[in-house]
C-alpha positions as CSV (number, residue, x, y, z in Angstrom):
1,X,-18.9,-18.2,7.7
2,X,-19.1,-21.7,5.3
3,X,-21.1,-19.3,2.7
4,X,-18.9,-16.5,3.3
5,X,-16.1,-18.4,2.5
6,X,-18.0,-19.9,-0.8
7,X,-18.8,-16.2,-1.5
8,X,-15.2,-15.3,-1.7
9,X,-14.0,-18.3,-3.5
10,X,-16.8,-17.2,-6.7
11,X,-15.4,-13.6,-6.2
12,X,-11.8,-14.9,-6.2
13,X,-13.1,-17.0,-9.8
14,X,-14.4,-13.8,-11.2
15,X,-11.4,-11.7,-9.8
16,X,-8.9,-13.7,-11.9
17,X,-11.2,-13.9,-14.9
18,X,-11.6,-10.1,-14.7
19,X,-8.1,-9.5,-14.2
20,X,-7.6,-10.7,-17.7
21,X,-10.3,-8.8,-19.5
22,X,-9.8,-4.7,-20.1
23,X,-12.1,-2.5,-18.8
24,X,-15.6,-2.1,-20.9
25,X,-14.5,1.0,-23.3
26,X,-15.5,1.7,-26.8
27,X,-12.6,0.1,-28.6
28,X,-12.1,1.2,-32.7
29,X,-9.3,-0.6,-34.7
30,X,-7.3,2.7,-35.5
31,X,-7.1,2.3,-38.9
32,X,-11.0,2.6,-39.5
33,X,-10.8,6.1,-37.9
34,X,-11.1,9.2,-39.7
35,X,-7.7,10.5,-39.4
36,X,-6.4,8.5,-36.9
37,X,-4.4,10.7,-34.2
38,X,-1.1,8.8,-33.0
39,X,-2.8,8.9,-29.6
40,X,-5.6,6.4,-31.2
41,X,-3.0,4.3,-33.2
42,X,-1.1,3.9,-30.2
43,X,-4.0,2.9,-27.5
44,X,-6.8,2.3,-29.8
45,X,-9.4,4.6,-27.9
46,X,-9.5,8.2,-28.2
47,X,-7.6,11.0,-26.9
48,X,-9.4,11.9,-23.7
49,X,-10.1,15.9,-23.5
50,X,-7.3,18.5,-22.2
51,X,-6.7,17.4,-18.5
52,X,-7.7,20.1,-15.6
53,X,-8.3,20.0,-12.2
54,X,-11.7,19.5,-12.9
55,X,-11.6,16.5,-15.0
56,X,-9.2,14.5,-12.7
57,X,-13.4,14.1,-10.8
58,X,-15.6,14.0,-14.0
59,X,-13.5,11.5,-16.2
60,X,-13.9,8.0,-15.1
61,X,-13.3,4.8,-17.0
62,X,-14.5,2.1,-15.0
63,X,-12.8,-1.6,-14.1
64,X,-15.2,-4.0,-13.1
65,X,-12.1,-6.3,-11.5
66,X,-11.2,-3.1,-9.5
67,X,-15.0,-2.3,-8.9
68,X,-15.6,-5.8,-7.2
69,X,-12.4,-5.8,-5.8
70,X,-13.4,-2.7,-3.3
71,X,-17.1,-3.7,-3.2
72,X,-15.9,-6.9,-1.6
73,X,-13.1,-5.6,0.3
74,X,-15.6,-2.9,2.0
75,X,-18.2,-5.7,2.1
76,X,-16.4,-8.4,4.6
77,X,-14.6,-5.9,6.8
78,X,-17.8,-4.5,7.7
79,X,-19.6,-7.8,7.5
80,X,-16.9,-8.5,10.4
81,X,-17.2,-5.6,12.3
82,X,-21.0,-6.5,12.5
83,X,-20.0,-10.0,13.8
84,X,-18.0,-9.0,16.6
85,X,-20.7,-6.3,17.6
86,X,-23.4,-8.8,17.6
87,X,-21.8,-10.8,20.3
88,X,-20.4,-8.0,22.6
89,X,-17.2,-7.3,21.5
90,X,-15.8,-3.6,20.7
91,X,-14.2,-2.5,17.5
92,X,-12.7,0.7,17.3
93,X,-15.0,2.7,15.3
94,X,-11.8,4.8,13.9
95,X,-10.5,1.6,12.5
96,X,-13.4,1.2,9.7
97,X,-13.4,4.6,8.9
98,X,-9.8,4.2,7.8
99,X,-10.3,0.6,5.8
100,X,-13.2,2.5,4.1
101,X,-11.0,5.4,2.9
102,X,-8.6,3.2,2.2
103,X,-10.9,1.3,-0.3
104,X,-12.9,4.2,-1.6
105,X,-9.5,5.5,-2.7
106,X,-8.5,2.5,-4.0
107,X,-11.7,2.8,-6.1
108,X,-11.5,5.9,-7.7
109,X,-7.6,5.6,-8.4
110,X,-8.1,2.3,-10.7
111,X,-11.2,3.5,-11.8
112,X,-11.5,7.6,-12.2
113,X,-9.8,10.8,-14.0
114,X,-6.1,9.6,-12.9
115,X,-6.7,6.0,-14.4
116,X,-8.0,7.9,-17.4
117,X,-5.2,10.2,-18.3
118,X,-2.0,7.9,-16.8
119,X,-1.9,5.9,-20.5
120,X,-1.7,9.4,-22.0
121,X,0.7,11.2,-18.9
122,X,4.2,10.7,-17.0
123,X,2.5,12.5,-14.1
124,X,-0.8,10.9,-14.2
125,X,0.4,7.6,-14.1
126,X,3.3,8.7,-11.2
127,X,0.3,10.4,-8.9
128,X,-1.5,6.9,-9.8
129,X,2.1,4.7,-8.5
130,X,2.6,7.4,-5.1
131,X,-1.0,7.3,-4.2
132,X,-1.1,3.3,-4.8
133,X,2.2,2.5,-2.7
134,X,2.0,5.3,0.1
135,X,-1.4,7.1,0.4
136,X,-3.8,3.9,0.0
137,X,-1.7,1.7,2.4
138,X,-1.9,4.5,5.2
139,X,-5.2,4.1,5.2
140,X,-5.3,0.4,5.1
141,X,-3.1,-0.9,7.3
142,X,-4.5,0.9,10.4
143,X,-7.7,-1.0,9.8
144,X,-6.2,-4.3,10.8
145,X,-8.1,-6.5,8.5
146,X,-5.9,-9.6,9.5
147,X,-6.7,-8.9,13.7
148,X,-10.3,-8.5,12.4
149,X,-10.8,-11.5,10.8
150,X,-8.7,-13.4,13.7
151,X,-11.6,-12.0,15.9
152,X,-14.9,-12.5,13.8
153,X,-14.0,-16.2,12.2
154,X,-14.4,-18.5,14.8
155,X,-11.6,-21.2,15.2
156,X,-12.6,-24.9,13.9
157,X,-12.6,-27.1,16.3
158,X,-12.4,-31.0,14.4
159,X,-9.0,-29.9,13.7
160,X,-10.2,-28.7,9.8
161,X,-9.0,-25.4,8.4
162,X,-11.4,-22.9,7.7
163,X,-10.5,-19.5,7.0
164,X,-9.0,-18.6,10.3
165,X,-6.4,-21.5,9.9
166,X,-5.8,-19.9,6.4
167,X,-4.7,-16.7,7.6
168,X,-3.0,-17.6,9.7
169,X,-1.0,-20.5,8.0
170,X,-0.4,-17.8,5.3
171,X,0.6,-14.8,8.0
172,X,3.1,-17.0,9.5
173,X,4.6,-18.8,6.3
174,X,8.2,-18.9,5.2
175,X,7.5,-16.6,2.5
176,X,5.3,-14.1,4.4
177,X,8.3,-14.2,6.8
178,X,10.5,-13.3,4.4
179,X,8.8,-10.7,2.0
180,X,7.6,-9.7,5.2
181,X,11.0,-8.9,7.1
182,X,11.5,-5.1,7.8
183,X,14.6,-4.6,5.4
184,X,13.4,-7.1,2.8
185,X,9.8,-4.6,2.7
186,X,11.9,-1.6,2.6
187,X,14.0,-3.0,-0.2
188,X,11.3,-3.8,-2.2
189,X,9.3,-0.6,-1.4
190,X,12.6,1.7,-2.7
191,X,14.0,-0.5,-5.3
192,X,10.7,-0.9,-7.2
193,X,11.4,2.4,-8.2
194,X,14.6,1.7,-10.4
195,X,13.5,-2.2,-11.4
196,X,10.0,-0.6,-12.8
197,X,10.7,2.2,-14.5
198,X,14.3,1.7,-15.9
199,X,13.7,-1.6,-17.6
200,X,10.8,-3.2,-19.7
201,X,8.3,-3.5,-17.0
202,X,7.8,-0.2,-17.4
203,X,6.5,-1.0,-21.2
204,X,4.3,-3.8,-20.6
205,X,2.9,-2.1,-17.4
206,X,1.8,1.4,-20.0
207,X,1.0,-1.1,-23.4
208,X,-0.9,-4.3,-22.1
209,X,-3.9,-4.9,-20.0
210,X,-1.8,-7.7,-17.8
211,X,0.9,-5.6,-16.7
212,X,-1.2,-2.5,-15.9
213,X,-3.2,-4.7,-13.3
214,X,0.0,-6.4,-11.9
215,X,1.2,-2.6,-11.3
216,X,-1.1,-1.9,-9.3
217,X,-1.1,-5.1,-7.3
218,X,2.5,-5.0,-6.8
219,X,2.9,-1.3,-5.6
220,X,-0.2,-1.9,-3.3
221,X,1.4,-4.8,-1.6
222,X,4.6,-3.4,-1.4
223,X,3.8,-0.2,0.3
224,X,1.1,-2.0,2.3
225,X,4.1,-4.7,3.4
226,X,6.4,-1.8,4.0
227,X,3.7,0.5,6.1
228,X,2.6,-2.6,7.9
229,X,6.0,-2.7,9.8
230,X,5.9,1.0,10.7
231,X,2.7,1.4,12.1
232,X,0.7,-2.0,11.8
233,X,-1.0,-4.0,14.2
234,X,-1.8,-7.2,12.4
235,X,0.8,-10.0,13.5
236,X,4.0,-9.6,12.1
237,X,6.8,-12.4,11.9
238,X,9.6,-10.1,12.7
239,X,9.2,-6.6,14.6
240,X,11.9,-4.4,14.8
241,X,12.4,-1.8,17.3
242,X,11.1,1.9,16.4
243,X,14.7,3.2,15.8
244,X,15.1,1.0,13.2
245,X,12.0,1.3,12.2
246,X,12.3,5.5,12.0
247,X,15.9,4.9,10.2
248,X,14.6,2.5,7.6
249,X,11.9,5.2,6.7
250,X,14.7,7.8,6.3
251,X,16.6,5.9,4.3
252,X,13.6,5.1,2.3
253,X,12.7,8.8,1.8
254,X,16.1,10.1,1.1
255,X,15.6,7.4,-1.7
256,X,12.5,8.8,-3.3
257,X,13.7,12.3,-3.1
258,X,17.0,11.2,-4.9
259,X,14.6,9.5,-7.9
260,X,12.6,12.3,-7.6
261,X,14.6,15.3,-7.9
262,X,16.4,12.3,-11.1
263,X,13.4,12.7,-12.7
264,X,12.8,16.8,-12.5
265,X,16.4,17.4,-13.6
266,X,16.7,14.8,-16.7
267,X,16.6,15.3,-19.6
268,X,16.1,11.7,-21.2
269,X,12.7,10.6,-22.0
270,X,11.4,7.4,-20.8
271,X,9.1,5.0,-22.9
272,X,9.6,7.7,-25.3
273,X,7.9,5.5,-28.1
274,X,4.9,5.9,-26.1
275,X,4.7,9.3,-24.3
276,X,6.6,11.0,-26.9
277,X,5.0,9.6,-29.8
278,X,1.7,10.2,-28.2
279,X,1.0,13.4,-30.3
280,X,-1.0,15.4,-27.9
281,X,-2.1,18.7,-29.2
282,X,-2.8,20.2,-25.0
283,X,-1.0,19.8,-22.4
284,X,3.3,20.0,-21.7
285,X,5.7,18.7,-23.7
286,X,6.4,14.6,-22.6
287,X,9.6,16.0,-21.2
288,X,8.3,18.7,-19.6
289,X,5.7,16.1,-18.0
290,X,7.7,13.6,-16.8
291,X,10.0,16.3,-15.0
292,X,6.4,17.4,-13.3
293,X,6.0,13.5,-12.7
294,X,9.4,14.0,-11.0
295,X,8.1,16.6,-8.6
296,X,4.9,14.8,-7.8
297,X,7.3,11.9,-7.0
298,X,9.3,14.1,-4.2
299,X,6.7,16.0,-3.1
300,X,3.5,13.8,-2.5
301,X,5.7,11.1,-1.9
302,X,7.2,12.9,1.1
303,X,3.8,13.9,2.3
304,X,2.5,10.5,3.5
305,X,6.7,9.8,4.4
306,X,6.4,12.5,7.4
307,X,2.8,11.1,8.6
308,X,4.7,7.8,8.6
309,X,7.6,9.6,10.9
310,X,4.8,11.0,13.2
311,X,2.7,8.1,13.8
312,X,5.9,6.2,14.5
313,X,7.5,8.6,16.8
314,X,3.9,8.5,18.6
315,X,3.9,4.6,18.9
316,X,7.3,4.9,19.7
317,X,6.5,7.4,22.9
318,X,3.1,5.5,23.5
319,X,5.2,1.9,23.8
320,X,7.4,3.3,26.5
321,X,5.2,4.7,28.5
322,X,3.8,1.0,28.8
323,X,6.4,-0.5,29.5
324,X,6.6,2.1,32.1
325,X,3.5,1.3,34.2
326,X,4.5,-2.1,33.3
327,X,7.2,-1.9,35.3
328,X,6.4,0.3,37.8
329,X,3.2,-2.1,38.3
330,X,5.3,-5.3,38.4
331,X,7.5,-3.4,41.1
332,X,4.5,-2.4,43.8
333,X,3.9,-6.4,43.7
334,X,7.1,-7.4,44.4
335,X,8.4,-4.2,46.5
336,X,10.7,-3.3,43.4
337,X,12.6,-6.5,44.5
338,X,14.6,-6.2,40.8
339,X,16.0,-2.9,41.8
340,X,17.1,-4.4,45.7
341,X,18.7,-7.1,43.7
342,X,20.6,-4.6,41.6
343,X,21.6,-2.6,44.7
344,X,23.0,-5.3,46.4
345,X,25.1,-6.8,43.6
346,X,26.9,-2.9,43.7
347,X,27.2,-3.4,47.3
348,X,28.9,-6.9,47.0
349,X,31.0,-6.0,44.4
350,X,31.8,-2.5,46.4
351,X,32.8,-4.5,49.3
352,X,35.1,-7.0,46.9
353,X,36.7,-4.0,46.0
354,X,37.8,-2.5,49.3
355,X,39.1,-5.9,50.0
């Protein structure tokens, strides 16, 4: 686990180094094009040909951060799995499936046809931000990577920390706690939505290299927080109870609808320096875009909202019924002395009554 550990500490290096460098594309100062369209004076690379269906699988511009990022990501999951099978232990097999999903998808959003055309589109980039913040982190959080790695990492036992000691020093820190808490994760999950796109974050996440990477950490982590308190299993500082849980995920959804529907009725164009400007010779207008980035904002967004409800409602039904045969077991040791007790208090106060 010592080289492990070393392993991810270089990967971490190259991570943050990465993080800082754009991807690998032919890059042409504009003015040394022949006729330089406004899409190449604005991005410096070339208009990518008219989007289809088709092209969303055979364009692909490729981030070697991202790249790593899900190479490594698939890597130690799996590397932990394999640890806890070589010494007995079960891991639900449904688990990893999920995880890998999670990561493939992860892959091919920061690195194929929707990464490509989101520079140039309104609804490329919103498919991008709804498939980042809600599809991605349905997959992921079912694969428990933080139980995982609680079960494969052996504790240290010379009172050192090691990586087990990390995780959970970090799970269970005051700010984990608090970005964490169920209302603070659904804050951040629905008010994203105004912060980002109605102010210049917005700008720097389209125009720089920076910003476009810290997108897509921050709408990964906060629909990954936000998921994690409906349906995770990883340790949690605070659980609510699946009421709130099912009401903070209606209020949530009623929230993207609202932006949505915003969006498909507006008629103001945002960043319209970049998308408006951009010149393209196929495709909608940038108005007539965005108002489609409006609808892919209700409707996939609510898509992933009502598996959310489901899964919920089952762990909802699924927790009772434990509790259930919890009782019910707790009640054939003890010859149901809690209800006796009960009955007797209504018979003594019964009696104080006719007196």
């Amino acid at each position: 686990m010592t080289a492990e550990l070393a392993f991810m500490g270089v990967a971490s290096g190259v991570a943050a180094a990465l993080a800082r460098t754009a991807p690998p594309v032919s890059q042409v100062v504009a003015t040394q094009l022949p006729d330089p369209t406004p899409a190449q004076i604005l991005t410096g690379e070339p208009l990518p040909p008219e989007l289809t269906p088709m092209r969303y699988l055979t364009e692909w511009r490729f981030d070697l951060l991202w790249v790593l990022l899900c190479a490594f990501g698939i890597f130690f999951y799996l590397a932990g799995v394999h640890r806890l099978r070589k010494r007995g232990d079960a891991w639900p097999v449904h688990r990893s499936i999920l995880w890998v999903a999670g990561m493939v998808g992860l892959f091919y959003i920061t690195n194929g046809g929707v990464n490509v055309y989101q520079k140039y589109l309104f609804s490329s980039h919103m498919l991008a931000h709804m498939v980042l913040a809600m599809v991605i982190p349905l997959l992921l959080v079912p694969g428990a990577p933080v139980t995982l790695a609680m079960r494969a990492i052996r504790k240290r036992q010379d009172g050192s920390r090691g990586g087990r000691e990390w995780i959970l020093l970090a799970v269970h820190s005051r700010f984990a706690g608090f970005v964490g808490h169920p209302i603070v994760a659904a804050v951040l999950f629905a008010g994203s939505l105004l912060v980002f796109y109605y102010s210049p974050l917005f700008s720097w996440a389209t125009t720089d290299h920076i910003g476009h990477q810290w997108m897509i950490v921050h709408f990964l982590i906060v629909g990954y927080l936000f998921t994690q308190n409906l349906i995770g299993v990883d340790p949690m500082p605070v659980r609510v109870a699946y009421p709130m849980r099912l009401l903070l995920l209606l209020a949530t959804m009623a929230f993207h609808a609202f932006f949505g529907l915003s969006l498909m009725t507006g008629t103001g164009l945002l960043l319209a320096d970049w998308f408006g400007a951009m010149g393209r010779p196929w495709g909608d207008s940038a108005l007539a875009d965005q108002q489609a980035g409006g609808g892919i904002a209700w409707s996939i967004g609510e898509i992933p909202t009502v598996i959310l409800a489901v899964v919920t409602a089952i762990m909802w039904s699924r927790s009772d019924k434990r509790d259930s045969i919890r009782y019910d077991r707790k009640a054939d040791r003890d010859g149901d002395a809690e209800l006796e007790a009960y009955n007797r208090n209504l018979e003594a106060l019964q009696a104080a009554e006719r007196r």
